[in-house]
ChimeraX commands (.cxc) that place a marker at each C-alpha (Angstrom):
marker #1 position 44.20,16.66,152.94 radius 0.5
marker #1 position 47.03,15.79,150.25 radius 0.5
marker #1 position 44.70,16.84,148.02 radius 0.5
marker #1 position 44.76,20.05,149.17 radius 0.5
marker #1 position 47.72,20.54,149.57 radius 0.5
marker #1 position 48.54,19.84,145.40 radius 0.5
marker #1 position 45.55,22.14,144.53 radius 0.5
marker #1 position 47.76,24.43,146.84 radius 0.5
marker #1 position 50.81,24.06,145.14 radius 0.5
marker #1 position 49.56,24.02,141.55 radius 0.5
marker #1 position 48.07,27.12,142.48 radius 0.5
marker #1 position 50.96,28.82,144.14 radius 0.5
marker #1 position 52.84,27.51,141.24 radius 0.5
marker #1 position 50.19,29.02,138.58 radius 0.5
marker #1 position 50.83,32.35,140.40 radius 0.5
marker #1 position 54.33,32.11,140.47 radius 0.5
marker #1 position 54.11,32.04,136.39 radius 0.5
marker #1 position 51.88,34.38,136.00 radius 0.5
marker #1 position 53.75,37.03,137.75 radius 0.5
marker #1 position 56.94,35.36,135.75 radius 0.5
marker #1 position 55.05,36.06,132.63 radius 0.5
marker #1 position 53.78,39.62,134.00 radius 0.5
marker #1 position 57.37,40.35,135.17 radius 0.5
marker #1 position 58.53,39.26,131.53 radius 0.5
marker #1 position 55.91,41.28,129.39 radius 0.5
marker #1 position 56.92,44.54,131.77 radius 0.5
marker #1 position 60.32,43.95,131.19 radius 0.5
marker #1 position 59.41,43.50,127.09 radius 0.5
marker #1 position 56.92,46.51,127.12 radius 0.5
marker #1 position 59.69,48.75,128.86 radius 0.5
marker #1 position 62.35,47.17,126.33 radius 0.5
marker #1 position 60.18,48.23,123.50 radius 0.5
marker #1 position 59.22,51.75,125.01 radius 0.5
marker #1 position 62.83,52.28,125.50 radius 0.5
marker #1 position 63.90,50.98,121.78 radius 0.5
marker #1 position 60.49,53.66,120.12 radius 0.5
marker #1 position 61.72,56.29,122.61 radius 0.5
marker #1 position 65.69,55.74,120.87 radius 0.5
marker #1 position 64.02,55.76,117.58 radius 0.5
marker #1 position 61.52,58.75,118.29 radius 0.5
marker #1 position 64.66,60.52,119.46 radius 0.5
marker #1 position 66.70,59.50,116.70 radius 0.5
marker #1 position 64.20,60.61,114.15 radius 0.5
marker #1 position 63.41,64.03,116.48 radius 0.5
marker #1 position 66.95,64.74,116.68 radius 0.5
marker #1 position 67.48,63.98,112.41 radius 0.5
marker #1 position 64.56,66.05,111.76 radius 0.5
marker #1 position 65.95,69.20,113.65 radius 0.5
marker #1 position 69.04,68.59,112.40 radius 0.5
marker #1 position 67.91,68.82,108.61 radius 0.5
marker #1 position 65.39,71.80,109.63 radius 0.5
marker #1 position 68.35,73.44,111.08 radius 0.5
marker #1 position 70.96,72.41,108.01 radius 0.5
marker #1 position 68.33,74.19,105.62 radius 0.5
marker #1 position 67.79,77.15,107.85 radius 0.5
marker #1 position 71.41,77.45,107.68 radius 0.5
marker #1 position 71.82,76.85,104.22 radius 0.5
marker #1 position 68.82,79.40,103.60 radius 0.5
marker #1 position 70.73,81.72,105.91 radius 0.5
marker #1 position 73.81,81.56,104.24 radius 0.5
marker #1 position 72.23,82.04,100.53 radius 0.5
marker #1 position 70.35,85.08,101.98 radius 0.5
marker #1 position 73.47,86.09,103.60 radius 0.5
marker #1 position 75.44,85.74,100.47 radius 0.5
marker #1 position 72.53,87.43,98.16 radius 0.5
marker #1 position 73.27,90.64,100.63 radius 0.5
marker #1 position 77.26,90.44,100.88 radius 0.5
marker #1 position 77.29,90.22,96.99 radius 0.5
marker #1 position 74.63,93.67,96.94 radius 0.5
marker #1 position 77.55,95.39,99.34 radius 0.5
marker #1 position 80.30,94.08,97.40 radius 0.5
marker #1 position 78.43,95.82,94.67 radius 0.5
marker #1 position 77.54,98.75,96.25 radius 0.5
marker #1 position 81.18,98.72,97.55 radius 0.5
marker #1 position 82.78,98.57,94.14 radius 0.5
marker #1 position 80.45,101.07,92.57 radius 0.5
marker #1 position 81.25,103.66,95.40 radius 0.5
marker #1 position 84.74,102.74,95.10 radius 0.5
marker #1 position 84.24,103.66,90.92 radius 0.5
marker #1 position 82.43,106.70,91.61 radius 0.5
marker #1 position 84.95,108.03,93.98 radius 0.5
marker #1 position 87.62,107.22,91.35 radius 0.5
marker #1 position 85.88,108.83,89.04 radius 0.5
marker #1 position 84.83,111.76,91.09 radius 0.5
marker #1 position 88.45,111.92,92.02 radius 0.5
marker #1 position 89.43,111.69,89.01 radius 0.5
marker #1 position 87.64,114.54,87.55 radius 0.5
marker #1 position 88.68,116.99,90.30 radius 0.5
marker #1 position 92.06,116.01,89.30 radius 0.5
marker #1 position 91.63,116.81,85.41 radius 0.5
marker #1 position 90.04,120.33,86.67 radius 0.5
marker #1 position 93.13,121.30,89.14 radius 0.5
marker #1 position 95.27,120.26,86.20 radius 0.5
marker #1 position 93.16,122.21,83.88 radius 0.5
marker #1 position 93.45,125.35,86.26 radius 0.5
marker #1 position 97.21,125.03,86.58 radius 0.5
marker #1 position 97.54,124.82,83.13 radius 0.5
marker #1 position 95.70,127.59,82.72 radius 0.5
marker #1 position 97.40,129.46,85.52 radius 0.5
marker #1 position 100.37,128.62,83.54 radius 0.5
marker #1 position 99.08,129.92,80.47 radius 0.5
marker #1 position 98.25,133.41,82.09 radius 0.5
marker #1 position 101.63,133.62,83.06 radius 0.5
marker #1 position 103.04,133.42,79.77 radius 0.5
marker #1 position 100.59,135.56,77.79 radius 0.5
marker #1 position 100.49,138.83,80.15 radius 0.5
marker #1 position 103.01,140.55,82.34 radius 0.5
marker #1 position 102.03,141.49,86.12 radius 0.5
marker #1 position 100.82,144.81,86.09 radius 0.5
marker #1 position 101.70,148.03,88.14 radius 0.5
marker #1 position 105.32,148.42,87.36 radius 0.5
marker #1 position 107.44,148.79,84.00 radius 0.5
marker #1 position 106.29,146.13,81.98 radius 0.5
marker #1 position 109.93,145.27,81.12 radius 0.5
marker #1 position 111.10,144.55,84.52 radius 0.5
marker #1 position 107.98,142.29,86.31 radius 0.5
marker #1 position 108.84,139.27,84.44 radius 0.5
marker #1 position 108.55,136.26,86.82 radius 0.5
marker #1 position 109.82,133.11,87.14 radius 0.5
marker #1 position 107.33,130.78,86.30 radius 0.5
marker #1 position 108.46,128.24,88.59 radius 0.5
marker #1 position 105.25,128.35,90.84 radius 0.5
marker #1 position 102.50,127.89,88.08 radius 0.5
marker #1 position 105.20,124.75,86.64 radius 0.5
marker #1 position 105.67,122.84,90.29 radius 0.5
marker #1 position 101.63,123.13,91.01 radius 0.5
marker #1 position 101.25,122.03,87.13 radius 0.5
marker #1 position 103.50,119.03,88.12 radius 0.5
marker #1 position 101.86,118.48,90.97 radius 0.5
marker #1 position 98.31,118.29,89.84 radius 0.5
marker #1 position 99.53,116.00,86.62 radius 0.5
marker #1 position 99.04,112.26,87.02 radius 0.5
marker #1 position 102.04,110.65,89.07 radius 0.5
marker #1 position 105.43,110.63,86.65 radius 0.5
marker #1 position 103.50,110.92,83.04 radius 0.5
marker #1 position 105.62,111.17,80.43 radius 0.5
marker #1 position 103.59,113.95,78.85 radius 0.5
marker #1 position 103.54,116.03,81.53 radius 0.5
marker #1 position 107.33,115.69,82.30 radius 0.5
marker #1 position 107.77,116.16,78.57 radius 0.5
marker #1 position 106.34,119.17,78.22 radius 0.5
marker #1 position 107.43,120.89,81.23 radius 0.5
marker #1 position 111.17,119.44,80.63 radius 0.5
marker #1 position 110.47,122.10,77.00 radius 0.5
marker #1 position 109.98,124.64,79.55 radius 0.5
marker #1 position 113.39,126.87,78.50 radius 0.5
marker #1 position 115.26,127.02,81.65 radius 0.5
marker #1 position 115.29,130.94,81.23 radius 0.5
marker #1 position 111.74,130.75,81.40 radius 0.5
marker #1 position 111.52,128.58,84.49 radius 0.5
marker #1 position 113.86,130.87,86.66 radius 0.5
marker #1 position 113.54,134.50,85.04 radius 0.5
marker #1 position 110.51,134.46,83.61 radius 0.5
marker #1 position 109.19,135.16,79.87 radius 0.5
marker #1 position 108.57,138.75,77.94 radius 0.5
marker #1 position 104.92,138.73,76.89 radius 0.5
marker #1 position 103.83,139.12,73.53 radius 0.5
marker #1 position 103.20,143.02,73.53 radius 0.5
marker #1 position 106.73,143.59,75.53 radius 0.5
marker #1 position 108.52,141.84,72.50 radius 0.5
marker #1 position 106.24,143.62,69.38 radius 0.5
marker #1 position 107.57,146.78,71.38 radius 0.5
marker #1 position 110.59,145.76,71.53 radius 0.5
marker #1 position 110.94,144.61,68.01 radius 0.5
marker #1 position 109.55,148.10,66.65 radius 0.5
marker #1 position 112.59,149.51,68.34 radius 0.5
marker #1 position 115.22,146.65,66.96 radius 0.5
marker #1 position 113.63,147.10,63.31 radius 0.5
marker #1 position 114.43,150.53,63.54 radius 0.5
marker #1 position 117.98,150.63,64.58 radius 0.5
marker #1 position 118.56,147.31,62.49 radius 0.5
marker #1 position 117.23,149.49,59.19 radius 0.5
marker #1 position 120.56,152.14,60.42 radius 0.5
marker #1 position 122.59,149.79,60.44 radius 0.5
marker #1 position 121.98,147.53,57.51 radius 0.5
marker #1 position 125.14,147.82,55.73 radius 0.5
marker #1 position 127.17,147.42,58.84 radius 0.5
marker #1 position 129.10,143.88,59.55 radius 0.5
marker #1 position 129.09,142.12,62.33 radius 0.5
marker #1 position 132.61,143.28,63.75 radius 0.5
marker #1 position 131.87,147.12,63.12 radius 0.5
marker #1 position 133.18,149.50,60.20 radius 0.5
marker #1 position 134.32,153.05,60.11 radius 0.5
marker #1 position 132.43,156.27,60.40 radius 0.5
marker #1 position 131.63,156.95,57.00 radius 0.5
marker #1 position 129.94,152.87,56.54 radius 0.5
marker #1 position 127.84,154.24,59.63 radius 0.5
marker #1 position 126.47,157.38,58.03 radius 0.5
marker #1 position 126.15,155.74,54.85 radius 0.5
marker #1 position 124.04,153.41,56.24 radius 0.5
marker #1 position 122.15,155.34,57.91 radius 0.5
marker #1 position 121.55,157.71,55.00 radius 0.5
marker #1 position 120.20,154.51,53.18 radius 0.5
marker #1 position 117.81,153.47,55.99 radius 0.5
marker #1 position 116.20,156.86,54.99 radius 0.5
marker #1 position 116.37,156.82,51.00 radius 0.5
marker #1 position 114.57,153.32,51.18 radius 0.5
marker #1 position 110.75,153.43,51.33 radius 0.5
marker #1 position 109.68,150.96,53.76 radius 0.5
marker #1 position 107.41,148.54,52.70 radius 0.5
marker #1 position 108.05,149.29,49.02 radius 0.5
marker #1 position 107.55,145.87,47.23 radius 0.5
marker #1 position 104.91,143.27,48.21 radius 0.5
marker #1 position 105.34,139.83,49.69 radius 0.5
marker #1 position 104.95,137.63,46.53 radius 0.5
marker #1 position 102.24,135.03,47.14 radius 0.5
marker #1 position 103.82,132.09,47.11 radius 0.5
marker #1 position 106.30,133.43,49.38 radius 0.5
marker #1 position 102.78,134.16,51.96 radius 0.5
marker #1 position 101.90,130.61,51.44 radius 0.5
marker #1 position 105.16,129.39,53.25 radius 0.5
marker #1 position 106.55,128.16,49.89 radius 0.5
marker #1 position 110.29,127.64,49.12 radius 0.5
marker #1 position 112.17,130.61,48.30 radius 0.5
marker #1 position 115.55,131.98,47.68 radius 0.5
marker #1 position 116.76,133.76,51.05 radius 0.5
marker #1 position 120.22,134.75,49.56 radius 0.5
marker #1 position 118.01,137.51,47.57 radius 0.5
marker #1 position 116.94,138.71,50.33 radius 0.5
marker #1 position 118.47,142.06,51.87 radius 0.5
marker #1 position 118.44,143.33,55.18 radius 0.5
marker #1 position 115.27,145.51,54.18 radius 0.5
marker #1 position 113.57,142.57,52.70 radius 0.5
marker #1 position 114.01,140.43,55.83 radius 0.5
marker #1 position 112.81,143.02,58.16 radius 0.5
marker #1 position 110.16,144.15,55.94 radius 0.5
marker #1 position 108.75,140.32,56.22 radius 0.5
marker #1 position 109.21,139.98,59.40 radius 0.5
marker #1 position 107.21,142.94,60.63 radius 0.5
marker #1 position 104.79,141.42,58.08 radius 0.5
marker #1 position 104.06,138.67,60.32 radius 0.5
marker #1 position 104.30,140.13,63.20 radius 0.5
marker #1 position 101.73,142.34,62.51 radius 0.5
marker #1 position 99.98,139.07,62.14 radius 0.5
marker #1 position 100.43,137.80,65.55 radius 0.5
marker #1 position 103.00,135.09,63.95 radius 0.5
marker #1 position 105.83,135.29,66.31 radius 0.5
marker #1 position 107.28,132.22,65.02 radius 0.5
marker #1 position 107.58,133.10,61.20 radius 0.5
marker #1 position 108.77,136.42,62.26 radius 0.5
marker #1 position 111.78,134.82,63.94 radius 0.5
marker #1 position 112.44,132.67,60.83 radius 0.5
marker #1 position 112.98,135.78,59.07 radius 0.5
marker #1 position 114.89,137.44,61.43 radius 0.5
marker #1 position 117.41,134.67,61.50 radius 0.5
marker #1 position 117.75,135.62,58.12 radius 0.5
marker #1 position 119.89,138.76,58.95 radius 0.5
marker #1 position 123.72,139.29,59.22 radius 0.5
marker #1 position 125.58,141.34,59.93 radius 0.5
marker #1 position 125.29,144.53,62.56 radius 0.5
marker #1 position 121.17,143.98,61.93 radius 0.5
marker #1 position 121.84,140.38,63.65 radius 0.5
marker #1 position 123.75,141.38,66.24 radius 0.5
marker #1 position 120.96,144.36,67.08 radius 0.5
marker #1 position 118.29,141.81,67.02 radius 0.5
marker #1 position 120.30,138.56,68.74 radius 0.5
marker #1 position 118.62,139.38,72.44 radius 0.5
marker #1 position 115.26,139.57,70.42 radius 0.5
marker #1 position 115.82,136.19,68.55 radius 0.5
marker #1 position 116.55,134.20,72.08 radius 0.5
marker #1 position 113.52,135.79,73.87 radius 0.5
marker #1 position 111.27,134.84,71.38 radius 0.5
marker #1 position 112.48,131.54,70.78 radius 0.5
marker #1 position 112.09,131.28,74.78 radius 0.5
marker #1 position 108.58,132.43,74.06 radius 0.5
marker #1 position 107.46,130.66,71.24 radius 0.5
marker #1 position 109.08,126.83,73.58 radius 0.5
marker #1 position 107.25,127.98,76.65 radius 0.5
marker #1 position 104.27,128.80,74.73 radius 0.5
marker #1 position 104.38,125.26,72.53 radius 0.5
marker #1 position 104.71,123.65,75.84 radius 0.5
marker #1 position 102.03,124.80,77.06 radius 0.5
marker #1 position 99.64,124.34,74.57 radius 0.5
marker #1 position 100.56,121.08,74.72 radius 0.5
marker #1 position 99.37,121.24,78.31 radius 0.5
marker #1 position 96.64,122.87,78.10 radius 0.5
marker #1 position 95.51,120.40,74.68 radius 0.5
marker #1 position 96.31,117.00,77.01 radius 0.5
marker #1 position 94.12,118.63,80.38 radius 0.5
marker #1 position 91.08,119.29,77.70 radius 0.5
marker #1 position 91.52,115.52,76.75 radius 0.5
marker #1 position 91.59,114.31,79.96 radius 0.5
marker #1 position 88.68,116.04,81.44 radius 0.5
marker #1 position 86.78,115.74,77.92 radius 0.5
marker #1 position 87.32,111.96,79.11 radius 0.5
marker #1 position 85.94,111.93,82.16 radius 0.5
marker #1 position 83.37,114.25,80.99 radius 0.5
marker #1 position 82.46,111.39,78.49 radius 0.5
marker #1 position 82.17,108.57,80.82 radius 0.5
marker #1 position 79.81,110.04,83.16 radius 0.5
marker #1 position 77.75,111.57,80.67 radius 0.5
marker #1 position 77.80,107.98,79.39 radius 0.5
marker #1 position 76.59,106.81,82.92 radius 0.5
marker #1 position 73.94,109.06,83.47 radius 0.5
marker #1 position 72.38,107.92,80.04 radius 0.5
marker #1 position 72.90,104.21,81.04 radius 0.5
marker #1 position 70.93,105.31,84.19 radius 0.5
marker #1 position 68.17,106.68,82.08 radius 0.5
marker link #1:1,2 radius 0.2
marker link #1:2,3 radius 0.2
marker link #1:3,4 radius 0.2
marker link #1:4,5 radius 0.2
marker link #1:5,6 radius 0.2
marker link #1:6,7 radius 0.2
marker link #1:7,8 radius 0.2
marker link #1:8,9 radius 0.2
marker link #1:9,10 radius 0.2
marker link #1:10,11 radius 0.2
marker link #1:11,12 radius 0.2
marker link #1:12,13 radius 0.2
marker link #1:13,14 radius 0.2
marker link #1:14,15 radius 0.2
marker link #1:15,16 radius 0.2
marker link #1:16,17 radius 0.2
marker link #1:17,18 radius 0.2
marker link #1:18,19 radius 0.2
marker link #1:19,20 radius 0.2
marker link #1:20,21 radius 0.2
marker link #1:21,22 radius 0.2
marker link #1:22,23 radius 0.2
marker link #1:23,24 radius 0.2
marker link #1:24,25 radius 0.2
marker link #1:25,26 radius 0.2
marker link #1:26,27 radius 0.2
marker link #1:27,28 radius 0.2
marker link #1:28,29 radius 0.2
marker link #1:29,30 radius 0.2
marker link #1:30,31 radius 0.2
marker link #1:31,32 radius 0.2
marker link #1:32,33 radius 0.2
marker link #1:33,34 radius 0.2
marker link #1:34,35 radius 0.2
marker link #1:35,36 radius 0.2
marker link #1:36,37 radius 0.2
marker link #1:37,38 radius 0.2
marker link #1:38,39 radius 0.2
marker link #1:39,40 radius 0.2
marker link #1:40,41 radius 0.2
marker link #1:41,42 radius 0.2
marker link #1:42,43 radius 0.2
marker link #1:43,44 radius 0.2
marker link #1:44,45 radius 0.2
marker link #1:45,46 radius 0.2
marker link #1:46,47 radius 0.2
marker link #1:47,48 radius 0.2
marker link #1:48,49 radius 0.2
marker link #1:49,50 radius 0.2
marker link #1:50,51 radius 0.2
marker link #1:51,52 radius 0.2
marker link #1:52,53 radius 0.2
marker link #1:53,54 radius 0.2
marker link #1:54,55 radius 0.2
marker link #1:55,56 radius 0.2
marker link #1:56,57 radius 0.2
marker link #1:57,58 radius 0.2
marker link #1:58,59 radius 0.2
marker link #1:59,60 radius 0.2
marker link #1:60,61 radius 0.2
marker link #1:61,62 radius 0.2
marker link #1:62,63 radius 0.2
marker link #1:63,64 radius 0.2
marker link #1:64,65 radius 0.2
marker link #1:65,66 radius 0.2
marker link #1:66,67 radius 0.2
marker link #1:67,68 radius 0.2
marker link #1:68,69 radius 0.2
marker link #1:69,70 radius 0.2
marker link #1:70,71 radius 0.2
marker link #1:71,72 radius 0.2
marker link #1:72,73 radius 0.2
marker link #1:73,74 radius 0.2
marker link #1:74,75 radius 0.2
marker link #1:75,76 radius 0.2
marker link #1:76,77 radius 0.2
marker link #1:77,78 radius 0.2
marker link #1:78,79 radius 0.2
marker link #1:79,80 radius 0.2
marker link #1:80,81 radius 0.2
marker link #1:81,82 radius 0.2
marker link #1:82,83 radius 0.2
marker link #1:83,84 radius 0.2
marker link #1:84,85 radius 0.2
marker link #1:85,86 radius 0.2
marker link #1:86,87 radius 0.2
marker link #1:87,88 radius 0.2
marker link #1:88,89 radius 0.2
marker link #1:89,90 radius 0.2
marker link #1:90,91 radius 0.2
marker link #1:91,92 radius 0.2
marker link #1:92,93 radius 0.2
marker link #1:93,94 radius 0.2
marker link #1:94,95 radius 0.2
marker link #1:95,96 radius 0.2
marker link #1:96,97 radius 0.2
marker link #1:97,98 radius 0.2
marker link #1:98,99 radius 0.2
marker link #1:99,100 radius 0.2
marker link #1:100,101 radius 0.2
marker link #1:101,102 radius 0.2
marker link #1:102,103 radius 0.2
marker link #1:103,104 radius 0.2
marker link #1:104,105 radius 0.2
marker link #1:105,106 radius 0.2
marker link #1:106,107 radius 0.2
marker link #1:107,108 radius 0.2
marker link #1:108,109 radius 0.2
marker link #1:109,110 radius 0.2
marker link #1:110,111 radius 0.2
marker link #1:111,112 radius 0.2
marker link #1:112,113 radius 0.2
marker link #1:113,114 radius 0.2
marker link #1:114,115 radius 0.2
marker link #1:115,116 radius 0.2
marker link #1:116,117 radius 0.2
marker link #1:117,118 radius 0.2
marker link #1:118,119 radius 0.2
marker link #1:119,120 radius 0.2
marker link #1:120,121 radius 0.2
marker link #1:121,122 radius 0.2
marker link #1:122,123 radius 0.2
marker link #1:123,124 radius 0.2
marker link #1:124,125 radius 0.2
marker link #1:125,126 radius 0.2
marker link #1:126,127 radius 0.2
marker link #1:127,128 radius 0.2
marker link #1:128,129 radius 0.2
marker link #1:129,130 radius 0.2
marker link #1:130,131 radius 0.2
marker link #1:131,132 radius 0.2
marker link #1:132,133 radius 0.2
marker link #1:133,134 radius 0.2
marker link #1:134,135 radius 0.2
marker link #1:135,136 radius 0.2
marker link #1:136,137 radius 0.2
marker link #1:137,138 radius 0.2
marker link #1:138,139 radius 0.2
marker link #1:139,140 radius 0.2
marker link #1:140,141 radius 0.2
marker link #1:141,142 radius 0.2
marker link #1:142,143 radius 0.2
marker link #1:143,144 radius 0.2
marker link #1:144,145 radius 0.2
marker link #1:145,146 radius 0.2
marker link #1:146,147 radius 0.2
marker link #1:147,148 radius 0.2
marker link #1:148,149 radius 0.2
marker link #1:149,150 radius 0.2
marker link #1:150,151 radius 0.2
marker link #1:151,152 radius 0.2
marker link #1:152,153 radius 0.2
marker link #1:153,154 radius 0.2
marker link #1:154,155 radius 0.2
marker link #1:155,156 radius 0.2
marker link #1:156,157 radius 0.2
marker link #1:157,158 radius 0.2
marker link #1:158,159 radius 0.2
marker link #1:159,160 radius 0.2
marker link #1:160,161 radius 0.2
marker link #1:161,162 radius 0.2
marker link #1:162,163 radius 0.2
marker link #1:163,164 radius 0.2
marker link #1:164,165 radius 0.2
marker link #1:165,166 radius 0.2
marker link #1:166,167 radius 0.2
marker link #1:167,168 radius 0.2
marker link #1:168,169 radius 0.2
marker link #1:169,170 radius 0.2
marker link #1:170,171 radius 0.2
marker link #1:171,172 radius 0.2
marker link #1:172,173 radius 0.2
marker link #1:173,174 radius 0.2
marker link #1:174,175 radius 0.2
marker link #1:175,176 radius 0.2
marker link #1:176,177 radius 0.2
marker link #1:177,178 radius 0.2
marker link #1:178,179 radius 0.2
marker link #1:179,180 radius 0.2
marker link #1:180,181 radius 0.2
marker link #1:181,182 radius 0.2
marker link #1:182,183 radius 0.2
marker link #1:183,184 radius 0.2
marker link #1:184,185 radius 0.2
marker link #1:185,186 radius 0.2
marker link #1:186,187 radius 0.2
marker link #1:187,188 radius 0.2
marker link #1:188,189 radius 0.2
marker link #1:189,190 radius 0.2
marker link #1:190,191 radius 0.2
marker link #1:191,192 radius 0.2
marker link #1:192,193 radius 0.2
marker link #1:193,194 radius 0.2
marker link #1:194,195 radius 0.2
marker link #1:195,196 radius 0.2
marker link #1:196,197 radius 0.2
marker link #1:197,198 radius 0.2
marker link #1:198,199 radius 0.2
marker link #1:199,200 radius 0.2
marker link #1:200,201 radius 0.2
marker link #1:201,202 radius 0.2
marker link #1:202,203 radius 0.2
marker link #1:203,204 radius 0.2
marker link #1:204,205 radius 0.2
marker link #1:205,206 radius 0.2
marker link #1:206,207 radius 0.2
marker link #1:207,208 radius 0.2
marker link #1:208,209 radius 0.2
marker link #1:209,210 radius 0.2
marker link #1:210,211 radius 0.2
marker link #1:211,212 radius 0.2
marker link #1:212,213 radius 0.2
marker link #1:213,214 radius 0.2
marker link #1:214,215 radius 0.2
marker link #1:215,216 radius 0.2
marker link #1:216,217 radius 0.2
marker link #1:217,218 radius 0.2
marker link #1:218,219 radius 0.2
marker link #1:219,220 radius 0.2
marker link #1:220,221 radius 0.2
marker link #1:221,222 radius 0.2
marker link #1:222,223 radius 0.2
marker link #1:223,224 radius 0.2
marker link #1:224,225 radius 0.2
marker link #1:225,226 radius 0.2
marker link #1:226,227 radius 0.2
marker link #1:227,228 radius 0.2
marker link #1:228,229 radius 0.2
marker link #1:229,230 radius 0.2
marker link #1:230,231 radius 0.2
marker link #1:231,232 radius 0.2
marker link #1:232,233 radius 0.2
marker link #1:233,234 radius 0.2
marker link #1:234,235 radius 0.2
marker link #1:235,236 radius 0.2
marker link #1:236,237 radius 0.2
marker link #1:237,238 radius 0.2
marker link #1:238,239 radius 0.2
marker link #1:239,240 radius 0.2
marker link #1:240,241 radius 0.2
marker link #1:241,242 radius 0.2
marker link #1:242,243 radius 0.2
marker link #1:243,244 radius 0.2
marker link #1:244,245 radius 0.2
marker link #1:245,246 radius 0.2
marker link #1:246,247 radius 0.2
marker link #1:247,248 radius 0.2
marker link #1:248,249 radius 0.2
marker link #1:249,250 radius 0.2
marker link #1:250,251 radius 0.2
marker link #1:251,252 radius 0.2
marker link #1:252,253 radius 0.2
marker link #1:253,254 radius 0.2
marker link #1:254,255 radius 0.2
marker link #1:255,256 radius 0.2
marker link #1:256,257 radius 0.2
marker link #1:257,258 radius 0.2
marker link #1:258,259 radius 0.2
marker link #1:259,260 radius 0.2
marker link #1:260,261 radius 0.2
marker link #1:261,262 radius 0.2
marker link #1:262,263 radius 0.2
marker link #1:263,264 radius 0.2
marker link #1:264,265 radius 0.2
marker link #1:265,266 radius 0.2
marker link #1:266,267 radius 0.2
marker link #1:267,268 radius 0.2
marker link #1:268,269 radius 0.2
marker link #1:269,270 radius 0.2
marker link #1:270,271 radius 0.2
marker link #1:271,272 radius 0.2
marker link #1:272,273 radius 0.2
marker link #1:273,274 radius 0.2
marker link #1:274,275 radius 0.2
marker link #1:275,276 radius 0.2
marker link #1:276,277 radius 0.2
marker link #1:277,278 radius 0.2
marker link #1:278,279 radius 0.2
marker link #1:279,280 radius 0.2
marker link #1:280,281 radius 0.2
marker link #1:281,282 radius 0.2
marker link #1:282,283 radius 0.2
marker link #1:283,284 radius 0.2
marker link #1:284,285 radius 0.2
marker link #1:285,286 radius 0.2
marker link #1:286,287 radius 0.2
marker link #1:287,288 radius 0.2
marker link #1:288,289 radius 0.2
marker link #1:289,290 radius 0.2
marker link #1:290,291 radius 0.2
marker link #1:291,292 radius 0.2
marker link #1:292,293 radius 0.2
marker link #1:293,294 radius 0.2
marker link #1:294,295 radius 0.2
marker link #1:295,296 radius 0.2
marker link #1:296,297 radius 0.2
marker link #1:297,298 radius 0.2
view
């Protein structure tokens, strides 16, 4: 019976270890599972975290490539539209200049010719205000603009060759008359003369045609007018006024009111060549550069 009772116990005790050792390798096995499910974690969560770093990374890049094509696309509409707007700007220039150019050469018609001059005031504020923002050659020019010009108005070409016909001829009666008057008989003698002398007797000399220096004291009243109509036949406003500041006398006097509307006309008319000369540049520029693009294009 004591024997049986140690086999007992030995093998109660042999149980008791075994589910020690079974308790022990479950609590190992579930200590490993748990450290491989840490690490498969670990390694799941690195994995999706590099996956998603270069998604991002090849997101951004891709994202990047396009901003850069609008910032392009941007900047070239932005040069276009400075460029378009540019050009529209050089041809509302152009047409004001032109504008401005019609309103010098030719008087309004439907009235007296002599009395529709206009101020010119309109065609000069739109030329101002189709000019680039305070450029000097703009305000240059239109700062030449006589002030006679700007608020009366100019005498066209053909009013002043009409008018000059008329203060040649009384200038030709009058040649021998000073400035401050003389008596009766100085009058008819003069007169007399202005029919005795054969207009246009002796040529211009050459050299004298070729705007060469000359002698103006030789000159006589007849001389001087006979040159100036010389010119103006010509079209040359501008020598014919040299000439007629030339004369003394009564002839000057006559022809004073002449003189100052032609020099108004000759400065409103160099001012606006120069206007119309700097809008040709500018749109010739323009012109230029997208002539230039659309080859580049090609």
């Amino acid at each position: 019976m004591c024997l049986l009772g140690e086999q007992k116990k030995f093998e109660d005790e042999i149980r008791r270890q075994l589910k020690l050792q079974e308790q022990v390798h479950t609590d190992h096995l579930q200590e490993a599972l748990a450290i491989k499910e840490q690490e498969t974690d670990r390694k799941l969560k690195r994995a999706l975290s590099e996956q998603s770093e270069t998604d991002s990374l090849k997101y951004k890049s891709q994202l990047a490539a396009i901003v850069g094509r609008l910032r392009g696309l941007e900047a070239a509409l932005k040069a276009r539209m400075e460029e378009e707007r540019g050009a529209s700007n050089a041809q509302i220039l152009w047409s004001a200049c032109q504008a401005l150019a019609r309103a010098v050469k030719s008087a309004p018609a439907g009235a007296p010719v002599e009395t529709t001059i206009r101020p010119l005031e309109p065609e000069i504020k739109a030329v101002t205000k189709a000019a680039p923002k305070e450029d000097p050659l703009v305000t240059a020019a239109i700062q030449g603009i006589p002030e006679e010009a700007a608020k009366r108005g100019v005498f066209p070409e053909d009013v002043l060759r009409a008018r000059f016909l008329k203060v040649e001829q009384v200038a030709r009666r009058l040649a021998m008359v000073p400035e401050e008057g003389a008596s009766l008989p100085i009058y008819f003698l003069s007169y007399l003369q202005s029919y005795l002398i054969i207009k246009n007797a002796n040529p211009i000399p050459q050299y004298e045609i070729e705007d060469k220096p000359i002698d103006v004291n030789k000159l006589n009243t007849y001389d001087i007018l006979h040159r100036a109509r010389y010119w103006l036949d010509r079209g040359d406003f501008k020598m014919t006024l040299r000439y007629m500041n030339l004369l003394k006398g009564a002839p000057k006097s006559i022809a004073r009111d002449w003189m100052n509307e032609t020099r108004i006309l000759l400065e409103t008319q160099q001012a606006v060549d120069t206007l119309l000369a700097y809008a040709g540049a500018i749109g010739l520029v323009f012109l230029g550069a997208g002539d230039s693009k659309v080859s580049q294009n090609d």
